[in-house]
C-alpha positions as CSV (number, residue, x, y, z in Angstrom):
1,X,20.6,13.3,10.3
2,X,18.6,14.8,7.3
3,X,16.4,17.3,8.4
4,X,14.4,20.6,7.2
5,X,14.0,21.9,11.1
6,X,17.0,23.7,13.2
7,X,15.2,22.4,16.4
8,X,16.3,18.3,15.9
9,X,19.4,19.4,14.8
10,X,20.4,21.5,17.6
11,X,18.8,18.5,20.4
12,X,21.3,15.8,18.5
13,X,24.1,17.8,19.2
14,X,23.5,18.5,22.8
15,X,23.9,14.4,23.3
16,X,26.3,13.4,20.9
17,X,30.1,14.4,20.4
18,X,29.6,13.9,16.1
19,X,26.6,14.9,14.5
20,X,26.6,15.2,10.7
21,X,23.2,17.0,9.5
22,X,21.6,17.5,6.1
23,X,19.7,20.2,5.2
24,X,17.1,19.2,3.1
25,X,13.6,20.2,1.8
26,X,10.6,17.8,1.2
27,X,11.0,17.4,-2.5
28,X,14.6,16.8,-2.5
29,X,14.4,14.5,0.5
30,X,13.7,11.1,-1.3
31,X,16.8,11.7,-3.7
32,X,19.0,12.5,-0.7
33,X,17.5,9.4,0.8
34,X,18.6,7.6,-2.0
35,X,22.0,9.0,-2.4
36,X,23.2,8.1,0.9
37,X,21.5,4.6,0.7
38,X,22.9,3.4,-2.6
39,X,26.7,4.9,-1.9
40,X,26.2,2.9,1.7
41,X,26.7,6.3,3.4
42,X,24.3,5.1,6.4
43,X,26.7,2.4,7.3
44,X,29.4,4.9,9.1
45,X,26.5,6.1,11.4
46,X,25.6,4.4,14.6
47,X,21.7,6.6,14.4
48,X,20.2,7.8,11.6
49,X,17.7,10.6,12.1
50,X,15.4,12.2,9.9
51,X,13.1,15.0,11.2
52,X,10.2,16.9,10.1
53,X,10.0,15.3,6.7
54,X,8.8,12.0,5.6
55,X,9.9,9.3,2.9
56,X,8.0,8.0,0.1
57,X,6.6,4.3,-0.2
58,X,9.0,3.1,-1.8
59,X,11.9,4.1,0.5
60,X,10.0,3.2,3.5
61,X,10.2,-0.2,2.4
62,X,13.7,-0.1,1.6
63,X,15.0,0.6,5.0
64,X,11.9,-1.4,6.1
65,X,13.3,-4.4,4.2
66,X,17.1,-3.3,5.8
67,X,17.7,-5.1,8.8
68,X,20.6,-2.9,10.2
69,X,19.0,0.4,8.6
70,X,15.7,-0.6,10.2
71,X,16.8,-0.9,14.2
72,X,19.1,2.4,13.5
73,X,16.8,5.3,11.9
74,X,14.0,6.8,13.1
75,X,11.7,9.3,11.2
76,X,9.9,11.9,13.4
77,X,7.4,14.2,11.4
78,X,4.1,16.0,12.0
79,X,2.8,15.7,9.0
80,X,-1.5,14.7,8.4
81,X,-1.4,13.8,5.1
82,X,0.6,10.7,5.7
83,X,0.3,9.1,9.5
84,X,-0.2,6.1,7.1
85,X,2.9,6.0,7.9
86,X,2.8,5.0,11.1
87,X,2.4,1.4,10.2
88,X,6.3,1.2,9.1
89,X,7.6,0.6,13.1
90,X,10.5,3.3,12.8
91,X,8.1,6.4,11.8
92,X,6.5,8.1,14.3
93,X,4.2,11.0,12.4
94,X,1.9,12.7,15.7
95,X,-0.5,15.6,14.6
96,X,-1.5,16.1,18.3
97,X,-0.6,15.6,22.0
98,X,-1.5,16.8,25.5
99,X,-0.3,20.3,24.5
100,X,-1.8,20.6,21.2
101,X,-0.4,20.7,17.5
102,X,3.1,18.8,17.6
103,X,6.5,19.8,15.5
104,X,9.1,17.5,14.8
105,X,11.3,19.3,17.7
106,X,8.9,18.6,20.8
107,X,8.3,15.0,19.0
108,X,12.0,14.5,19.5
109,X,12.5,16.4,22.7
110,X,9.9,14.1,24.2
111,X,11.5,11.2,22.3
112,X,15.0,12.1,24.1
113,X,13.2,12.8,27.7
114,X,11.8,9.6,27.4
115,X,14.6,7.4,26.4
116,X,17.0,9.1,28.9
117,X,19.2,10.4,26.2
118,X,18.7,14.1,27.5
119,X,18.1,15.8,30.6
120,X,15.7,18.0,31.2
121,X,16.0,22.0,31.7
122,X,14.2,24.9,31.9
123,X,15.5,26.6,29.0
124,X,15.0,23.1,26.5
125,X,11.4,23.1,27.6
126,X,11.5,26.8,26.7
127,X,13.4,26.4,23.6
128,X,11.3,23.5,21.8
129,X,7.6,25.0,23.4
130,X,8.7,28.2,21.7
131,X,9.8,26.1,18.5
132,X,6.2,23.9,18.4
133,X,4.2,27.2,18.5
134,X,6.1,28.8,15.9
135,X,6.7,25.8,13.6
136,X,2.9,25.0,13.6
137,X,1.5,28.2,12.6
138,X,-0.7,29.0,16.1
139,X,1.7,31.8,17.5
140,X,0.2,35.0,18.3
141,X,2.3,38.1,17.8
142,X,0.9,39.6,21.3
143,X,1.9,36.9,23.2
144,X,4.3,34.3,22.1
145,X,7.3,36.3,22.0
146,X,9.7,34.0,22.2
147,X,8.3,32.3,19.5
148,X,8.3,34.7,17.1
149,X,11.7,36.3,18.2
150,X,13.7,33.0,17.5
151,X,12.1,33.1,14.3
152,X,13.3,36.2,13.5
153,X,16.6,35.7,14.7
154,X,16.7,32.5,12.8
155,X,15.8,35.3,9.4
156,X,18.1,37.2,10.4
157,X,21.6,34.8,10.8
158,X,20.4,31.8,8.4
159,X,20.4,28.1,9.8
160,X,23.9,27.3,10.3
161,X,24.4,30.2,12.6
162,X,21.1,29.7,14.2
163,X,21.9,26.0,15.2
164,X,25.4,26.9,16.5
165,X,24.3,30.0,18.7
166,X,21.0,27.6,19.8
167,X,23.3,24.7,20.8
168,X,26.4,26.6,22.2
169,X,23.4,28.5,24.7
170,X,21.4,24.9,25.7
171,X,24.6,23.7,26.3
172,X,25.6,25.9,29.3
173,X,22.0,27.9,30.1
174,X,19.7,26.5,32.2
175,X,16.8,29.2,31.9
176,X,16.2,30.7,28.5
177,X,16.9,34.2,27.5
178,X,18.6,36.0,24.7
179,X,21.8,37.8,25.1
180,X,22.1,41.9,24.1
181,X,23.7,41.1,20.8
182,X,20.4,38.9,19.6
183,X,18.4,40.7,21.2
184,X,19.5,44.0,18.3
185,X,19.2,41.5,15.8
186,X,16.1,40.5,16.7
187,X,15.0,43.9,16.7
188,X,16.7,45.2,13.6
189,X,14.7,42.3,11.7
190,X,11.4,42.8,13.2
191,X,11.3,46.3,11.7
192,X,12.0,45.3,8.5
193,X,9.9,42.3,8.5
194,X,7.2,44.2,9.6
195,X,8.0,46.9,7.1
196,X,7.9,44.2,5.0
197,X,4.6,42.4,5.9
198,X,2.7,45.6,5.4
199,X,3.7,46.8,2.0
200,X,3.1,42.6,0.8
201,X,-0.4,42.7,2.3
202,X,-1.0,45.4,-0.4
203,X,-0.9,43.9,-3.0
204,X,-3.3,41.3,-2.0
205,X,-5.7,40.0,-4.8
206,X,-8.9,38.3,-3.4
207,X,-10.5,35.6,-5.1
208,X,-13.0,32.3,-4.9
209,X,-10.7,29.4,-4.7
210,X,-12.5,25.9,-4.7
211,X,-15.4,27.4,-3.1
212,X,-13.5,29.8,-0.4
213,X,-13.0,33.1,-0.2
214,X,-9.0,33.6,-0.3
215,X,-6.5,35.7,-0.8
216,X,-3.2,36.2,-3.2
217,X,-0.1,37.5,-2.3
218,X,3.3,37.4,-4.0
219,X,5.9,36.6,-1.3
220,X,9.7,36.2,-0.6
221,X,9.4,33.1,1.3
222,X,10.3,34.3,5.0
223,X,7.4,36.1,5.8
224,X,4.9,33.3,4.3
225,X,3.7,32.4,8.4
226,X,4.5,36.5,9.6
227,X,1.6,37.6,6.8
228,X,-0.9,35.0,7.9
229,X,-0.6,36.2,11.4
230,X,-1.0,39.7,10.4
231,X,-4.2,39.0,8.6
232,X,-5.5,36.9,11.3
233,X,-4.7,39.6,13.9
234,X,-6.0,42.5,12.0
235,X,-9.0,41.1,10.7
236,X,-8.3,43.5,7.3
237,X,-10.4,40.9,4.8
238,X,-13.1,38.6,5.1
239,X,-11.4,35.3,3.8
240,X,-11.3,32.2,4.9
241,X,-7.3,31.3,3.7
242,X,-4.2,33.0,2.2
243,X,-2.2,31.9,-0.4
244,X,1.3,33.3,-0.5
245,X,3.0,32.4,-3.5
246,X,7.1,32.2,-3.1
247,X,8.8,33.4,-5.9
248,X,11.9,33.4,-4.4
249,X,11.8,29.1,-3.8
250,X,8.9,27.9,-6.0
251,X,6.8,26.9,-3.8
252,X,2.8,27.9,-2.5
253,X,2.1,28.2,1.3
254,X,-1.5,28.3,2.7
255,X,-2.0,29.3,6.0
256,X,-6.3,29.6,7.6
257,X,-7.6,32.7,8.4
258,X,-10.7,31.5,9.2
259,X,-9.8,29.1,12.1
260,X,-12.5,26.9,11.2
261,X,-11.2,26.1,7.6
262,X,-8.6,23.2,6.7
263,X,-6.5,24.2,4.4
264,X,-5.1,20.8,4.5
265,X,-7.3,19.8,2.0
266,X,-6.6,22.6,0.0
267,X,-3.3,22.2,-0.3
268,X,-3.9,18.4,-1.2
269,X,-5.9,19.6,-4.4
270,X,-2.6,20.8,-5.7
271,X,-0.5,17.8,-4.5
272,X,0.0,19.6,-1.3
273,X,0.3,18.2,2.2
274,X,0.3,19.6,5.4
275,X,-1.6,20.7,8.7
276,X,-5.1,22.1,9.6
277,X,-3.8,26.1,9.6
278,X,-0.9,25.4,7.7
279,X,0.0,23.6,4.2
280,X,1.3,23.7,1.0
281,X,3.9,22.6,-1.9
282,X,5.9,22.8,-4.1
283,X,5.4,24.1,-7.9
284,X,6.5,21.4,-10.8
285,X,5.5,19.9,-13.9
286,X,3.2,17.3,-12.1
287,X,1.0,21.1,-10.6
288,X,1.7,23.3,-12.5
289,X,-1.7,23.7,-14.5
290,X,-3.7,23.4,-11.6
291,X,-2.0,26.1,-10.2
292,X,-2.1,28.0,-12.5
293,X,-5.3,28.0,-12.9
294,X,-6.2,29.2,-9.0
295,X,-3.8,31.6,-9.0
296,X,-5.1,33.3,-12.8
């Protein structure tokens, strides 16, 4: 599977014996698309999944266009800026269900459930509601803990790690709960992230972006959705969005502080995409003077 979530991942290996999984972020995705396509690397796989990213047009109608390819991948994202999508019969791209804001891990948890390709427990329900709220940005740091605490273990041990202690407790747990030894990591990197979070949030610079009032902050790229809910919870500036630049990857995340504001379509200015609290991109030639114009 290619996939920029942990949460797919770690479902795929509950119910099959091989999975092979590619990390991958959104701009690289269509080369590494392309790369497996053209050295016939899909044809060793009996299911090609690829979760909480999207393809371009043109690879869409590649696979679309593949008879084999087409009846053996299936694209779950959660993406708004391209349910267009959605007309290509493999692509399933859902903002919203009965619970609210989806991620690509309850889209394929549901997916799974339905299809009779997983059972259900406790702790999975646990595990990928905990996952959805953190993934789309509407956590709240007084009340989702699990949310946020499988976030910060997932800081604190990097992905690989993260899927193989997720999948090797699904396996065998049926209620959810951390063990003592995650539970100290946990701990160690909330201190520091809040640390963190405060002494970033100083060196905010507030500006009028495209008629809003927003806010500038220079960021390592971990604490991009821990800084928006600090401002949201704190109320410490009258702005409407954030826009935490990450030096650290390239790339501009912009998360609503004003609930009311989609910064969707802010991010789409730049040649962004994303959701109504949460957005973004990445910075290349094709941005870069737009960009830098906002941010100056």
């Amino acid at each position: 599977m290619i996939s920029t979530g942990m949460g797919g991942i770690i479902l795929l290996k509950l119910i099959y014996k091989r999975v092979k999984y590619e990390l991958c972020e959104g701009f690289d995705v269509n080369n590494k698309f392309e790369f497996y396509y053209n050295n016939k690397l899909f044809d060793i796989y009996s299911k090609v999944y690829i979760t909480d990213l999207h393809l371009n047009k043109k690879n869409l109608d590649i696979i679309n266009n593949d008879n084999k390819l087409k009846h053996k991948l299936i694209l779950f994202d959660h993406n708004e800026s391209v349910t267009e999508f959605n007309s290509y019969d493999f692509v399933n791209i859902i903002i919203k269900d009965k619970k609210g804001y989806c991620c690509s891990t309850s889209l394929l948890y549901e997916y799974l459930l339905n299809n009779n390709k997983i059972k259900r427990t406790n702790a999975l329900d646990i595990f990928c509601e905990a996952t959805r709220i953190f993934d789309t940005g509407i956590w709240n740091v007084d009340k989702d803990d699990i949310a946020r605490d499988l976030s910060l273990l997932f800081d604190a041990i990097g992905p690989d790690d993260y899927i193989e202690k997720m999948y090797n407790k699904l396996k065998v747990e049926r209620d959810f709960s951390f063990y003592n030894n995650e539970l100290k990591l946990i701990d160690l990197k909330r201190k520091a992230t809040d640390n963190e979070v405060v002494s970033y949030i100083k060196k905010i610079r507030l500006k009028k972006i495209y008629g809003h009032k927003a806010g500038i902050i220079y960021i390592s790229y971990e604490f991009r959705n821990e800084i928006a809910q600090y401002l949201r919870k704190n109320k410490l500036y009258d702005i409407d969005f954030i826009v935490l630049v990450a030096v650290d990857n390239y790339s501009i995340s912009i998360r609503n502080i004003n609930p009311n504001v989609n910064v969707r379509l802010i991010a789409e200015k730049i040649g962004g995409k994303g959701h109504f609290g949460a957005a973004g991109c990445n910075i290349d030639e094709n941005n870069l003077d737009e960009i830098t114009k906002i941010l100056s």
